[in-house]
C-alpha positions in Angstrom: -33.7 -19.8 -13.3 -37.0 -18.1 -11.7 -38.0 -15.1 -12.7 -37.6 -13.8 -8.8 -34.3 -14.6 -8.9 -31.6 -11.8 -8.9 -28.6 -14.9 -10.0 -29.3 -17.7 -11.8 -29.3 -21.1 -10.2 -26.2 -23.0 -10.3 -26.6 -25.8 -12.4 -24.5 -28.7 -14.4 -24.1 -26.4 -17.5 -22.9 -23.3 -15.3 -20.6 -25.2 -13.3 -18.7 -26.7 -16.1 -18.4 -22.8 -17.9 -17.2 -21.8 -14.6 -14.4 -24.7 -14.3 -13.0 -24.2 -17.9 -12.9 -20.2 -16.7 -10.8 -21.4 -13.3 -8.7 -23.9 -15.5 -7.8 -21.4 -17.9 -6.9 -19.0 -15.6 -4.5 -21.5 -13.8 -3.2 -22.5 -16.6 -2.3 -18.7 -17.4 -0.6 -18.8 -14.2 -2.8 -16.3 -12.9 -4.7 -15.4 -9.1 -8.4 -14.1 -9.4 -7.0 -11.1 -7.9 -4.4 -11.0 -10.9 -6.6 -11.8 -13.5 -9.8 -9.5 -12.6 -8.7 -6.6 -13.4 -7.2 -7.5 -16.3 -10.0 -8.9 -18.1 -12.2 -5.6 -16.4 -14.0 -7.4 -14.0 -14.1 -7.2 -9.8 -12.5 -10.2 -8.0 -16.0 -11.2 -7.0 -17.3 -11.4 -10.4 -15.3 -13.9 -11.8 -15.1 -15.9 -8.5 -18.9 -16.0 -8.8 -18.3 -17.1 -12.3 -16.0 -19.9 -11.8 -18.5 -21.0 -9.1 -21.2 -20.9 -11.7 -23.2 -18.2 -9.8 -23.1 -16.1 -12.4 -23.7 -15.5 -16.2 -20.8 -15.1 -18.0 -21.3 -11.5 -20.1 -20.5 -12.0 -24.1 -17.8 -9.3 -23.5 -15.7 -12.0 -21.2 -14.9 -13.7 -24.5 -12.5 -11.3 -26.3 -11.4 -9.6 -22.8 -10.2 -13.4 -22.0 -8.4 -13.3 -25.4 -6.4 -10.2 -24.1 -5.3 -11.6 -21.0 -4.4 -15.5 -22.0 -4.6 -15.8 -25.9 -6.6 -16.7 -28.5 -6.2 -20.6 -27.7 -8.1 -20.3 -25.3 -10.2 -17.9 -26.3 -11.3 -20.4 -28.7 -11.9 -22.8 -25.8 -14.0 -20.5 -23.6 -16.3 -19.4 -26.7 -17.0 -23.1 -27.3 -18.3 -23.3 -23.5 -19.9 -20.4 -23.7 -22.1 -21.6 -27.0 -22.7 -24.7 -25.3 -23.9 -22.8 -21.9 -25.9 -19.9 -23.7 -27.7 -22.9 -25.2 -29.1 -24.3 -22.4 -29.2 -21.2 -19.9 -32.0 -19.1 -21.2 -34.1 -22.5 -21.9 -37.1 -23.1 -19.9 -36.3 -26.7 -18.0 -39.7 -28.1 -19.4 -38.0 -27.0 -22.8 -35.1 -28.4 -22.6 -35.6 -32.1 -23.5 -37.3 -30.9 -26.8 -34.1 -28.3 -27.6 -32.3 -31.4 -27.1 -34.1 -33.4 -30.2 -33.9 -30.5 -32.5 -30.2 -30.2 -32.2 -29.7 -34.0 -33.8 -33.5 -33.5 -35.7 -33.3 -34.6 -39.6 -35.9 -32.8 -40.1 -38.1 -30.4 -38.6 -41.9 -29.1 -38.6 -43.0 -26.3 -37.0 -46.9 -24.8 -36.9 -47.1 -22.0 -34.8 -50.4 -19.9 -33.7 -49.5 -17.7 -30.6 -46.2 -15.9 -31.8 -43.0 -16.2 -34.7 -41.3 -19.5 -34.0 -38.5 -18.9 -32.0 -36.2 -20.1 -34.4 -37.0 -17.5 -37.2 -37.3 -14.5 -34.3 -35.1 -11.4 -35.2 -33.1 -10.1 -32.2 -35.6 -7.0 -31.6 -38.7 -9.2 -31.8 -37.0 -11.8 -29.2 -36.2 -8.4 -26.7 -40.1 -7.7 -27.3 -41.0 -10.9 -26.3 -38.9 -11.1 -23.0 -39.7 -7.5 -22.1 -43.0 -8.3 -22.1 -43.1 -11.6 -20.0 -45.4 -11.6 -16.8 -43.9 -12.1 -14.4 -41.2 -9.5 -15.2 -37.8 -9.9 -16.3 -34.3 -8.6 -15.1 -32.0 -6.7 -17.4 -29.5 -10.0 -16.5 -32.2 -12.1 -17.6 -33.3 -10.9 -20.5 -30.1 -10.7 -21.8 -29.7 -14.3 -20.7 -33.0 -15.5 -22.6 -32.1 -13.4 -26.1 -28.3 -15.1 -25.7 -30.2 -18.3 -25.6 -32.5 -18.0 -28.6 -29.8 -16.1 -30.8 -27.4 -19.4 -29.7 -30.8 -22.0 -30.8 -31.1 -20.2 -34.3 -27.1 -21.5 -34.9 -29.1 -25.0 -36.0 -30.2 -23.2 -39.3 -26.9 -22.7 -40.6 -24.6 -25.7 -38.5 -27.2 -28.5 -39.6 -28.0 -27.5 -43.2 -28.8 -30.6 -44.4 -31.9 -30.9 -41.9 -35.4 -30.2 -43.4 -37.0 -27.2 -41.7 -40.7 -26.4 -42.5 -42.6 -23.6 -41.0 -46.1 -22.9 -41.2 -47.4 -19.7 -39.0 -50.5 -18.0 -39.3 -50.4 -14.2 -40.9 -52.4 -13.4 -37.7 -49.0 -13.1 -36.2 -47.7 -10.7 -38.3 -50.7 -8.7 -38.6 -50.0 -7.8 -35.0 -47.2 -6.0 -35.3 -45.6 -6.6 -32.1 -43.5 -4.3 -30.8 -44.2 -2.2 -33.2 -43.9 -1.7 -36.7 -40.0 -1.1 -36.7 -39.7 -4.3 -35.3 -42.2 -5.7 -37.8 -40.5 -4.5 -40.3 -37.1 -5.9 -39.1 -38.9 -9.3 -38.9 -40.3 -9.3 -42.0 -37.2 -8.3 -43.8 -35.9 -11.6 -41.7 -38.1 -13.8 -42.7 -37.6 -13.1 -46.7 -33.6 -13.5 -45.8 -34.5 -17.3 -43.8 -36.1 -18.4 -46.7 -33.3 -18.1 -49.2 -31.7 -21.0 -47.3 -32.6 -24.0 -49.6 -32.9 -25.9 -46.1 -36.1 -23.8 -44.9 -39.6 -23.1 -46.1 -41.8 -20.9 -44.8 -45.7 -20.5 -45.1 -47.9 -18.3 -44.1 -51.8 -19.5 -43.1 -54.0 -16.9 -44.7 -56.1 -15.5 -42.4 -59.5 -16.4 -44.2 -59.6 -19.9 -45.1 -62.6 -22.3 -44.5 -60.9 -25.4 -44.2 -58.2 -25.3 -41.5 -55.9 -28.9 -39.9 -54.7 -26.6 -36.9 -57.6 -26.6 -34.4 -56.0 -28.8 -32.1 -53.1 -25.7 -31.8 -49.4 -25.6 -31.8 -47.7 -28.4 -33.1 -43.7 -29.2 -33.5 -42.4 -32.5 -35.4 -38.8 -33.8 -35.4 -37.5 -36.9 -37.5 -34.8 -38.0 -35.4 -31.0 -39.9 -36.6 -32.9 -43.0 -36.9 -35.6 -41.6 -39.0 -38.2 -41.8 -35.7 -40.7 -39.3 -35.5 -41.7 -37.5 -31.7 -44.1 -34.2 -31.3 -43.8 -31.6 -29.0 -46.3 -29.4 -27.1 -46.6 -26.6 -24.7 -49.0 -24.1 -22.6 -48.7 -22.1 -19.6 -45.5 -23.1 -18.3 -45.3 -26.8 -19.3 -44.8 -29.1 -22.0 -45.8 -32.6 -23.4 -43.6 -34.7 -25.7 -45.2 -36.9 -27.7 -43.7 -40.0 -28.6 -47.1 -42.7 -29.4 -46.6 -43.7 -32.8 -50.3 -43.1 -33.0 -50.7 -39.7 -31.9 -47.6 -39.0 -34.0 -48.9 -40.2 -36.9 -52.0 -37.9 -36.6 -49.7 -34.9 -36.2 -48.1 -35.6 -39.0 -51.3 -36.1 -40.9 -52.6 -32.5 -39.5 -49.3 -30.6 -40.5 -49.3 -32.5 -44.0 -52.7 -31.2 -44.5 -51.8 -27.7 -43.2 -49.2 -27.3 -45.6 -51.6 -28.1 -48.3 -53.9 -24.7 -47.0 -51.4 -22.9 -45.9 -50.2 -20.0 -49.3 -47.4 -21.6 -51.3 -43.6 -20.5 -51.1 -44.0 -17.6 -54.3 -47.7 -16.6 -52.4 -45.7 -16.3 -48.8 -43.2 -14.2 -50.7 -45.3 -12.0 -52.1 -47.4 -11.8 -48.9 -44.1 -10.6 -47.3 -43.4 -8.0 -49.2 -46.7 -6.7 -49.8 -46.8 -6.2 -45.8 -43.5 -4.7 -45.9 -43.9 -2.1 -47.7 -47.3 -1.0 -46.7 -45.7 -0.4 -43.1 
C-alpha cells in the first residue's frame, strides 16, 4: 500500500477477507443492497470490500454479528486477524513477520525507536503520524491495526523466548510527549511480568558497547535454525549465513551482558516514571 494511495492495493490477503465477507452474506441469503444498510454501511462500501478494495473497519465485526449471527461473526474476526496482520506490514517486512509468528525464540536489539512489539497504542499513532511521506487517517488506522494484531504473538506463543535489549536513549526522548511516555513506560513494566519476556535497557554511558554494527533481530526457528533480520530506509536484509549469524548471535550475547539487568531495568523504569 503506497503512501499516495487513497485505497489500498488489492492483494491475496484482501481478496480472500473480501470472499469470506461475499460468502457469508450469501449464505445469509442476503443482496448487498439488503445487507448494507443493515450492517450501516453504503452498497458501495461493502461491494468494494468483497472486491478487496477496501479495508474492512474493526466496527464490521460486531455489526456483521447483528445481521447474520455470531457463527459467523466468529468466522469474519478470524479473517480479519489474519488480514490486519499482513495489511499494515511493509512488503520488505513481511517475510521476517512471517518467521516470528513460528520463532522459538526471539532477540530483539533495537537503537532507533521501542521495538514494535512492545509499542503501546499511543506511541504506535505517534510513530505513523509522524511518517514522511504523510499518512491518511485510513492508513494509519490500517498500520496501528497491524502492529496491535503483531503484538498477539506475546500472549498466543507463550512458550517462545522473547529478549529485548533497547537503548534508554529511546526513552529519554519522550516521543510524543511525556503522556505517551508515560503510557509506554507503564507498558513496558506490565510486558515484563510475562515470564516469556525480558527486557533491558542499554545505559546510556557505558564504554564497552557489541551494538555498533546497529539494529539487530534473531529468530530460532521450529527446527532450532537461527536467521537475522535487518532494515534501513525502506528495505530489509535477512540473514540466513550460518556465519554471519553466528556473529549476531555472539554481538547480542555480549549485549545482554552490558546491557542493566532485569531488577536494574525495573528500577530504571520506574525511576523515569515518576520523574515525568
Amino acid at each position: 500500500m503506497g503512501a499516495d494511495s487513497s485505497e489500498p492495493e488489492v492483494s491475496d490477503s484482501l481478496k480472500t477477507f473480501g470472499a469470506v465477507l461475499k460468502a457469508l452474506r450469501d449464505e445469509g441469503g442476503l443482496t448487498q443492497e439488503q445487507f448494507a444498510p443493515r450492517v450501516r454501511y453504503s452498497v458501495t462500501y461493502v461491494a468494494k470490500m468483497e472486491q478487496g478494495r477496501r479495508f474492512p473497519p474493526k466496527e464490521l465485526i460486531p455489526r456483521v454479528e447483528e445481521v447474520l449471527g455470531a457463527p459467523a461473526a466468529r468466522v469474519l474476526g478470524a479473517a480479519y486477524r489474519t488480514l490486519m496482520r499482513k495489511a499494515g506490514l511493509a512488503s520488505w517486512f513481511r517475510p521476517w513477520a512471517g518467521i516470528e509468528e513460528e520463532a522459538v525464540s526471539l532477540y530483539t536489539y533495537e537503537c532507533r525507536a521501542i521495538p514494535g512489539l512492545l509499542q503501546p497504542e499511543p506511541y504506535i499513532r505517534t510513530v505513523f503520524e509522524q511518517r514522511l511521506p504523510p499518512l491518511s487517517e485510513e492508513q494509519i488506522e490500517t498500520q496501528v491495526a497491524a502492529r496491535l494484531e503483531r503484538q498477539r504473538l506475546l500472549t498466543e506463543r507463550p512458550n517462545t523466548a522473547f529478549s529485548f535489549v533497547v537503548e534508554q536513549a529511546l526513552l529519554e526522548r519522550h516521543m510524543g510527549g511525556a503522556g505517551v511516555t508515560g503510557q509506554l513506560l507503564d507498558h513496558l513494566l506490565e510486558q515484563m511480568d510475562r515470564r516469556n519476556v525480558e527486557l533491558q535497557v542499554m545505559p546510556l554511558r557505558r564504554e564497552t558497547h557489541a551494538g555498533i554494527d546497529g539494529l539487530m533481530y534473531l529468530a530460532e526457528t521450529p527446527q532450532h535454525e537461527w536467521v537475522g533480520y535487518s532494515e534501513g530506509q525502506q528495505s530489509s536484509v535477512l540473514i540466513t549465513n550460518p556465519k554471519d549469524v553466528s556473529a549476531m548471535l555472539q554481538r547480542y550475547g555480549k549485549l545482554r551482558s552490558q546491557a542493566l539487568g532485569h531488577e536494574s531495568t525495573v528500577s530504571l523504569l520506574k525511576q523515569m516514571r515518576g520523574a515525568l
